[in-house]
Steps between C-alpha positions, in 0.01 A plus 500: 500500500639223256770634270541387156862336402551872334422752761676229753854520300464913526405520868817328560727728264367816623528348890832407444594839327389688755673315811820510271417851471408605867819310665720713242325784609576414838829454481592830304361697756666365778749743691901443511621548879606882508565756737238752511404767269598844623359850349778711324750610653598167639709214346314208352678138441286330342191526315193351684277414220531414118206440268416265188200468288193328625285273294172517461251313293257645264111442484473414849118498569484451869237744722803586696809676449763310363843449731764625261801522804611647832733811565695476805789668697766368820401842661143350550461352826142418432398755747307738269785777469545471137273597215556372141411731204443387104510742250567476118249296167207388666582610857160528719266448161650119386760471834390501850738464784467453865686745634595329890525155340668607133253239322465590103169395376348571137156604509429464129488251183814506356561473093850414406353605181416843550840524784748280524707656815465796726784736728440554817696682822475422857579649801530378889430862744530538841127546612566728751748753329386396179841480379693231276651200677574343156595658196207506205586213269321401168348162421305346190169279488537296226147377349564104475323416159238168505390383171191723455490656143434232230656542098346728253550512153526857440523463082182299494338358342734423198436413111773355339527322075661199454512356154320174401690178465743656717758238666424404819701722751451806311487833723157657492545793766637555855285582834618660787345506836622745777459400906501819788655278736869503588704316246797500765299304781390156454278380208227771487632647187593194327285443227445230260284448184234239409259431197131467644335506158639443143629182553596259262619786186684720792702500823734792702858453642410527918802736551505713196133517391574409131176379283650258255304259281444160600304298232671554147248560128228703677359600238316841434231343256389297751532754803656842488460644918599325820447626848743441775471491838808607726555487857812637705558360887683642789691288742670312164168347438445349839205423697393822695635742202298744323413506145345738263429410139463695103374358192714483177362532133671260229449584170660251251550720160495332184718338298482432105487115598169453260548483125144673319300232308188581275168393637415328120716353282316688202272817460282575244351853353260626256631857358274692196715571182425812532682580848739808443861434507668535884174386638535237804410170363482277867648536861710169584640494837719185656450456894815545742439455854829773530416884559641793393850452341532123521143498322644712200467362190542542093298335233629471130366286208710208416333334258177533254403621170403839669814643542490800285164549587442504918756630722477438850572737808518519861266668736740648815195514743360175462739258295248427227607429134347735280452384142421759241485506121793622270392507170120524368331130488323366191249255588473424077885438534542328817236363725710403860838551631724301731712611791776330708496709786781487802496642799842557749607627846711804450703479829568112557671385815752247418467307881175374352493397101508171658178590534403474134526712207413874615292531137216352311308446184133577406362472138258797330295435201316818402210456245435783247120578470346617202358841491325663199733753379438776260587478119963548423609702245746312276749790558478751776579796235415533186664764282327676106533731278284651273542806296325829564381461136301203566130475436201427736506160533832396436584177680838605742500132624368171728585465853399134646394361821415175668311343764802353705238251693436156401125602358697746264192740475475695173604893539359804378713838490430890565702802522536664848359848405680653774788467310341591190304769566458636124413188391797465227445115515302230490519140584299179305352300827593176383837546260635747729582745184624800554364781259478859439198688608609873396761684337827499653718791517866408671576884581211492737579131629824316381396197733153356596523285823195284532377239720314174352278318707475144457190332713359135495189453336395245735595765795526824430619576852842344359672794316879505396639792364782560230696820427542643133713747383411648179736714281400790319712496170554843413452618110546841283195704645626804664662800320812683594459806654705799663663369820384749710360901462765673387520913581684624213634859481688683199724834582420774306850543454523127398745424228450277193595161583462516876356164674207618677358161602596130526196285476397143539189249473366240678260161401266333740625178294765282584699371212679148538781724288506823699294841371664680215374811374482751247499852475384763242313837421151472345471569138344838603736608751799375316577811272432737806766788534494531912629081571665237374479120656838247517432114563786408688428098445512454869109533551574881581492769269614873490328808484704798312438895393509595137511805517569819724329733682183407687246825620240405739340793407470309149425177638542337833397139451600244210348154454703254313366150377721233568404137304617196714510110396594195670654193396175289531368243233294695371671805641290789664545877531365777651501891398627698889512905454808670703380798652805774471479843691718818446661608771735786577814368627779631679867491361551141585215419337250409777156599473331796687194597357301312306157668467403728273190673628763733726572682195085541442449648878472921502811652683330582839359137539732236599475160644570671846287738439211299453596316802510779699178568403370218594643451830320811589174410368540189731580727810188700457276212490633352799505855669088503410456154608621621828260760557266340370555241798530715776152681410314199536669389804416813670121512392499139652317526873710468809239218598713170524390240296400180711737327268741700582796432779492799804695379724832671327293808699651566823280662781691665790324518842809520711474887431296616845556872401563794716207530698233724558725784353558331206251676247645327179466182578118474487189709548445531890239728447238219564621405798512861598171597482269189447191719450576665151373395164685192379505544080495237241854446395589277281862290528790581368650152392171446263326613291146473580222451256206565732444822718385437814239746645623707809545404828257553770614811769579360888267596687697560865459143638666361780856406426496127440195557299708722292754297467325177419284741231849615303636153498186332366468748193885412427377180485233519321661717231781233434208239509340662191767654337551269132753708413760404696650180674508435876757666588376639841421263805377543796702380805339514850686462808208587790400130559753327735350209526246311736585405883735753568536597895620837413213531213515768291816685512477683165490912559225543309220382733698667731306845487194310557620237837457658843874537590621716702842535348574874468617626170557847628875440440477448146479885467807586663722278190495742298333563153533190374278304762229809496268265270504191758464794763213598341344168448604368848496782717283587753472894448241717406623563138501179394366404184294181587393621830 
């Protein structure tokens, strides 16, 4: 078979390496001249054998067993008489020895990999005693490595950044590859690096595996990802190495190496008059090739007769100037604004201004459209007065409005009634006069606040609204009068002289001077002998006594006159009586009592008395009310309304009662004897409207009969019955149920089957089972025999 110039070169290594290997093989095993070995107890000179490691190479793939060396002793004469055993790693499973000729053969594939050496012992025996004739000695088979694991790259694949315009020989990552092999024999380990893909912008140092640029100005803009193809060889990159390969992701990040520029040199936009203030006028936005940082930028307005009135912003997310409006635009005023607009990188990279200025310039005009406003007020507020005194009809004054659009529309006013709901005021559509429509009074309303409407009369639609505030002016119209009700008492111990009340007064008015008023008696009351009245020129005035000794018994009450007047032009007064009660008064002089009827009241009767009185009165009314109650509720039927909630009533049928000896529970007398005369009884829990006629005698019948019979006029009686609710119900417990093997297994169809069970028993339980005995037995006394 023709060999390639390849396979050729390795025949002749792995020949070679083997013959090297076999002759040292040879030659370690061969025997120094020595006396014999003798078993202990007798004196050795020399030893007769020493041992060294064998050699043996991996991945052998022969059919048969691969020679790894011979074992061989001076005592062996080649006649048979010596036996050589292996023992240790491998011995008999991986090792194989011929034990009369001491040949060492390996029976397996051997990895270097997976075992790189193995200890063995071997001993020489006498065959016939089966004794030592050499001492056991230890040897290792050393697994000679061949170049049969190629490089891996055990991190891959890799991504890596590089910036753009990066200088060429700029690191971008390192790879490492990793080779099995030996790395202390020969080349097998020895690995080098090579760039199969991503040449020109790339290459790798062979030894160390450094990526490093090799093109300088890639540029991200024009492509941001490279991928790189690496490949590591064995054998220092020789022919007949191994190779294994990983791919390498280059992204180049970016750079602020591209100043923004506007798209247009100039933008134009239409905005309404009308367009509330912060309101976004237009989105400008200058293009930068850049992202995120480098692509940062800040607009401002350089230049323009807009500057007061547009501001300009950033947007963070998407770099976009956002012009809005500052103050309100007037198309009548000004009909188009311009802007000098600049944009700027805020993070410039001084390696590349040579690039250019990193800013630029756009102009804005903005053109004001007209928009058909409603009527302006000349003045946003407009203040009046007009006194309370003034007549329907008097003019208060003129509020104005105009059209503010170029057509200058005429106007016509009205009052916003909502703000006038009295209708004080009106308004003269076309002057925009201001008049009174009723009287005014300024104590009721010091202030009007109205609301003129001013709409075109081309467009009604249009409406503009002012804001008047109308002062009421006050005038002399309310009389003085007491400050308050004053509870006056008089001692009847009082002394002439003695203050008995301070009074004042009080005008709904409101001087521009201040209220000043006077006090005095009326011409009737003034030569009265009880009071006397003091101004004290302070708008208060005193109260006094004349005289001594007051008797309630006399007189109790006193009402004294008292004549006020203001200080008004024209003044006003008012007449306000002082009521004054006589009281008795203890010796500090503080009232007690102060009505006089006690003295009118009989002896016996006081005010507790009569209270007493009273109180009992109260208590026997209730007391009737009571009884009165409790009759009716007991005349009311025990039947429950259907309205009415029962289930606060709580039946009991846990109770099974003491048996057949228990007499109080219930009436066993019709189970006794089922042949008497059953009479009509009505139930207890109701009471019934209807009598029902008596019940038919039983007749003697046989026993289910009877039963069945009793049952069905229960039933039938509760059926009827309108006097009462269902409370009864009738449970039945005889049917079991269809398909049953066992069928019936009730007791009551039990008299009737033909078993021939034997109750007999039942007698002998006692009294308390003499009823089943009865029903169940089999003697001659039984009742349903």
């Amino acid at each position: 078979m023709k060999l390639g110039k390849v396979e050729f070169c390795h025949f002749l290594q792995i020949l070679a390496l083997f013959l090297c290997l076999s002759g040292m093989n040879q030659a370690e095993l061969t025997r120094s001249k020595s006396k014999p070995y003798f078993q202990s107890g007798r004196t050795r000179t020399k030893r007769s054998w020493v041992w060294n490691q064998f050699f043996v190479l991996e991945e052998y793939m022969g059919t048969d067993p691969l020679y790894v060396g011979k074992l061989h002793s001076d005592v062996d004469k080649g006649d048979g008489s010596i036996k050589y055993i292996l023992s240790g790693e491998g011995a008999s499973s991986i090792f194989i020895i011929d034990e009369n000729t001491g040949d060492i053969h390996a029976t397996k594939r051997l990895d270097r990999e997976e075992q790189a050496y193995y200890t063995l012992r071997a001993q020489a025996l006498d065959r016939l005693t089966n004794k030592p004739v050499e001492p056991e000695s230890e040897f290792v088979i050393k697994i000679q490595d061949i170049n049969d694991n190629e490089p891996k790259f055990l991190d891959g694949p890799y991504t890596a950044g590089v910036p753009e315009m990066s200088p060429v020989g700029t690191s971008v990552v390192q790879v490492t590859a990793t080779d099995a092999d030996d790395p202390t024999y020969g080349n097998s380990a020895r690995v080098v690096y090579s760039i199969l893909q991503g040449q020109p912008y790339f290459s790798v140092e062979p030894k160390t595996g450094v990526i490093k640029t090799a093109l300088p100005n890639m540029d991200r803009e024009a492509k941001d990802q490279y991928l790189l193809v690496i490949q590591a060889k064995d054998m220092v990159g020789q022919n007949g190495g191994l190779s294994g390969t990983t791919s390498v992701t280059v992204t180049l990040t970016d750079v602020n190496d591209n100043p923004p520029r506007f798209p247009r040199r100039s933008y134009q936009y239409n905005v309404p008059e009308s367009l509330p203030v912060a309101s976004v006028v237009a989105r400008i936005k200058a293009a930068d090739a850049d992202v995120g940082s480098n692509a940062e930028m800040e607009y401002k307005i350089v230049d323009g007769d807009g500057l007061g009135v547009f501001k300009i912003s950033v947007d963070k997310d998407t770099q976009e100037g956002i012009i809005t409006i500052q103050k309100e635009l007037d198309f009548e005023a000004k009909t188009s604004y311009t802007l000098r607009i600049e944009a700027a990188n805020m993070h410039v990279d001084p390696r590349f201004l040579s690039l250019g200025p990193f800013s630029d310039m756009t102009t804005v005009k903005i053109i004001v459209e007209d928009v058909d406003e409603p009527p302006v007020f000349t003045s946003r507020l407009y203040s009046m007065v007009v006194s309370e005194a003034a007549k329907v009809g008097t003019i208060i004054g003129t509020v104005a409005a105009h059209d503010p659009d170029a057509s200058n529309s005429p106007v016509r006013y009205s009052i916003d009634r909502n703000t006038d709901l009295e209708r004080y005021f009106n308004i003269d559509a076309n002057s925009g006069v201001i008049t009174t429509a009723k009287s005014l009074d300024r104590e009721t309303n010091a202030i009007h606040n109205i609301t003129v409407l001013a709409m075109e009369s081309q467009n009604p639609a249009q409406i503009g609204r002012g804001y008047v505030a109308i002062t009421i002016l006050d005038i002399n119209d309310n009389a003085p009068e007491f400050a308050m009700e004053y509870e006056t008492t008089v001692c009847e111990n009082a002394q002439p002289g003695q203050v008995i009340q301070k009074i004042s007064a009080i005008d709904k008015d409101d001087p521009p001077n201040g209220h000043q008023f006077y006090f005095s008696l009326t011409a009737e009351a003034a030569n009265n002998h009880n009071f006397t009245l003091q101004d004290n020129k302070d708008n208060t005035a005193t109260v006094l006594t004349k005289r001594n000794g007051f008797r309630r018994q006399e007189q109790s009450v006193f009402y004294l006159p008292i004549f006020i007047v203001d200080s008004g032009s024209p003044s006003l007064s008012s007449t306000n009586t002082l009521t004054i009660r006589v009281c008795d008064c203890d010796a500090d002089g503080i009232a007690q009592t102060c009505n006089a009827e006690a003295y009118i009241l009989p002896a016996g009767l006081s005010t507790g008395a009569l209270i007493a009185i009273l109180a009992c009165v109260l208590t026997l009314l209730v007391l009737v009310l009571l009884i009165v109650t409790m009759r009716r509720r007991k005349k009311e039927p025990l039947i429950f309304d259907e309205e009415r909630d029962i289930r606060e009533n709580i039946v009991r049928y846990d109770d099974e009662g003491g048996g057949e000896e228990d007499t109080e529970a219930f009436d066993m007398a019709a189970l006794r004897n089922l042949n008497i005369m059953r009479d009509t009884k009505t139930r207890r829990d109701v009471t019934p409207e209807i009598q029902f006629l008596s019940r038919p005698t039983f007749k003697s019948i046989p026993d289910n009969v009877i039963f069945r019979e009793f049952i069905w006029e229960r039933l039938k009686e509760a059926d009827v019955d309108p006097c009462a609710p269902p409370y009864d119900s009738l449970q039945t417990y005889a049917f079991e149920g269809n398909g049953s093997v066992a069928e019936s297994l009730s007791s009551l169809d039990s008299i009737s089957s033909n078993s021939d069970q034997n109750y007999d028993y039942l007698s002998d339980w006692g009294p308390r089972f003499k009823r089943l005995a009865d029903m169940y037995g089999t003697g001659p006394d039984c009742l349903y025999s």
